[in-house]
Structures are given as structure tokens and as C-alpha cells.
N, C-alpha and C positions, 0 to 999 in steps of 0.2 A: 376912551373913558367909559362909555356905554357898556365895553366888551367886559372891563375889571367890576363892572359895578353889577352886570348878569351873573358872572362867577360868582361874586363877594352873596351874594344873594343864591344861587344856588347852594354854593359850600353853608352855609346856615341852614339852610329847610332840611338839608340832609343831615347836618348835622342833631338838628330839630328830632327830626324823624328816628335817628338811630336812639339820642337820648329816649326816647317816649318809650319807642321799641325792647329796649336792651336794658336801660338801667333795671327798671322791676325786676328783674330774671337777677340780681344780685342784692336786692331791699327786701326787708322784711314790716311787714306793717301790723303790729299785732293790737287786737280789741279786747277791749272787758265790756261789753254788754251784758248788764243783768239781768235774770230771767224776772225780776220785779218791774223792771222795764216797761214791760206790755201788760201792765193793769194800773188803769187811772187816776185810782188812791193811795198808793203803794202797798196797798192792804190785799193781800194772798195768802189761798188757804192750801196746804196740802190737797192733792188731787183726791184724796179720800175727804174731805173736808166738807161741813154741810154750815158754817156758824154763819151767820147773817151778816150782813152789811160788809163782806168782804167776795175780791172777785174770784171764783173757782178757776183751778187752768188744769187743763183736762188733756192729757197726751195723748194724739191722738193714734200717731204711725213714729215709727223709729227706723233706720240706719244707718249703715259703715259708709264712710266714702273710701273711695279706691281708686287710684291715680287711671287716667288714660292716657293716648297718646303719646309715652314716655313723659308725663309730666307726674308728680305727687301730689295726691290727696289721701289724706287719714283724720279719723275721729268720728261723731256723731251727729247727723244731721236729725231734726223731728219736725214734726207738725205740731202745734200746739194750740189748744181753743180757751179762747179766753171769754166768757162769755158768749156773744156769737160769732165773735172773729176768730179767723185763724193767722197762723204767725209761721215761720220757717226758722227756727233756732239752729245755728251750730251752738255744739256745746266747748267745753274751755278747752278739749281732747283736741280740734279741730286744727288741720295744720294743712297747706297746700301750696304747692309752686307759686309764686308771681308770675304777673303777667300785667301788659296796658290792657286795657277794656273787656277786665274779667266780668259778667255779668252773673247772677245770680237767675236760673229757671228750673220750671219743674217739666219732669216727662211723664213717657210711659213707653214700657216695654223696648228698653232700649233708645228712644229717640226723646230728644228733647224739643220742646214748641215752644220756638217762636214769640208767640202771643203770649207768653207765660213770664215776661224779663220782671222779674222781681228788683230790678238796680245794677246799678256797679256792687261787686262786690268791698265791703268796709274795710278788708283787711286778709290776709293767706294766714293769719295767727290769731287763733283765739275764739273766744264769745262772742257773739251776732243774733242780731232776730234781723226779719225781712217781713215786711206785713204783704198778706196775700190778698188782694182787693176782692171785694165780695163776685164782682164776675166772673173770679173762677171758680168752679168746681173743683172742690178739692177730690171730690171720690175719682171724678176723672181722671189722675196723676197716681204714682207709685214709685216715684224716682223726684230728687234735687238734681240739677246739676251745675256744674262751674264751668263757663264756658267764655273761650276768648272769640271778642266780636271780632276784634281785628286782624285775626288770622282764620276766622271761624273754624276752629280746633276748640275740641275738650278736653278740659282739666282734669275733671271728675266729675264722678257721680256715685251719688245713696242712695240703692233700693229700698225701698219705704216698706216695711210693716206693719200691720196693724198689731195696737196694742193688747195685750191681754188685759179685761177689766174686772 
């Protein structure tokens, strides 16, 4: 009895595991996050914008993402400052493989940190913001990138530019 009820009990954890593992690599989860989102009043002004009682959102750095490790990533990743916070937007262009425990960080020069996990990511389709907590430095970073915790592989990543202003 012991012997059927260790198997019965293996055969599900595994079972478990492949679902967690495998189904994302065949779902798609797409977001509409609006860039109105990330201001308090819903009141936003063009980044050229000066009128009062409304919050300015100021772009800071922009790019492409681009797949790694034989996985796909495409569209536009930004920085974006909303007053004195900053935000991590994909834009609606934004398209990327699935994967379990895709996380959202920023890098630099090729490597991405660690200390930087902005979340799970919301979705491989679509619209997204990621609030960036005031302890990072943004100037310290020049890259997003999408990154699987559970295989520690990356998905992608967007070299960051700065805006023209």
C-alpha cells in the first residue's frame, strides 16, 4: 500500500512540475496597461506639457528588445518619470516567448542584476509598466531584461538610450 501511494504521489509532483514547466512555452497572456496608469489623477500632460495641476511623464531612455538564448523578444521597452518616480513601460509593440518564472530586471553592459527583479513578469503580449523602487539608480542601468528564474536563462533584453530632449 505504502509502495502505490509513494508512486501515486510521485507521478503528480512530476506531473506538477512538467505542467508549471511546459504549458507557458504554448499560452499566451497578453496586457493592456495604460500609460495613464502611473499618474495618480489620471490627469497627464504631453512630455512637452507645462499646464498646472496635471502630472508631467518625461521619457527618459528607450529600446528594442531582442530575443536571447533561442527564445523571442520584440518591441519597445522605456523608462519613464512621472514626477519623481520612475516606471519600466513595454509598449503595445512588446511581444516575447513564455516561460514559468519570467521576471522583469534592469542591467548593464550586457549582464543583468540580481538586486534589480522588478516582479514576475504580467504577461509575453502587450502593455506593461513595472515601478522601479526609489533604491535603484536608474543612471546605473542601460538595459531591461526578461529573464527565466527557473532555468536562470534569458529571454531578452532592451539597450536603453537616452532620450533626445
Amino acid at each position: 500500500m505504502f509502495k502505490k501511494t509513494a508512486i501515486v504521489i510521485i507521478v503528480l509532483a512530476v506531473a506538477a512540475f512538467l505542467y508549471w514547466t511546459v504549458s507557458p512555452l504554448f499560452v499566451d497572456k497578453q496586457v493592456e496597461e495604460k500609460i495613464e496608469d502611473l499618474v495618480s489623477d489620471g490627469k497627464m500632460q504631453e512630455p512637452s506639457g507645462l499646464n498646472q495641476g496635471q502630472e508631467k511623464i518625461d521619457i527618459v531612455s528607450a529600446g528594442q528588445f531582442t530575443g536571447l538564448a533561442n527564445h523571442e523578444a520584440q518591441g519597445t521597452a522605456r523608462i519613464i518619470k512621472v514626477d519623481e518616480k520612475y516606471f519600466i513601460r513595454f509598449e503595445e509593440d512588446f511581444r516575447s516567448s513564455n516561460g514559468p518564472d519570467v521576471h522583469v530586471y534592469l542591467g548593464r553592459n550586457g549582464n543583468y542584476d540580481p538586486q534589480t527583479d522588478l516582479g514576475l513578469i504580467k504577461g509575453n503580449i502587450g502593455s506593461q509598466n513595472y515601478d522601479i523602487p526609489g533604491s535603484i539608480n536608474i543612471g546605473d542601468y542601460n538595459e531591461v531584461w526578461i529573464w527565466c528564474r527557473a532555468f536562470s536563462v534569458p529571454f531578452g533584453k532592451a539597450e536603453l538610450k537616452k532620450e533626445q530632449t
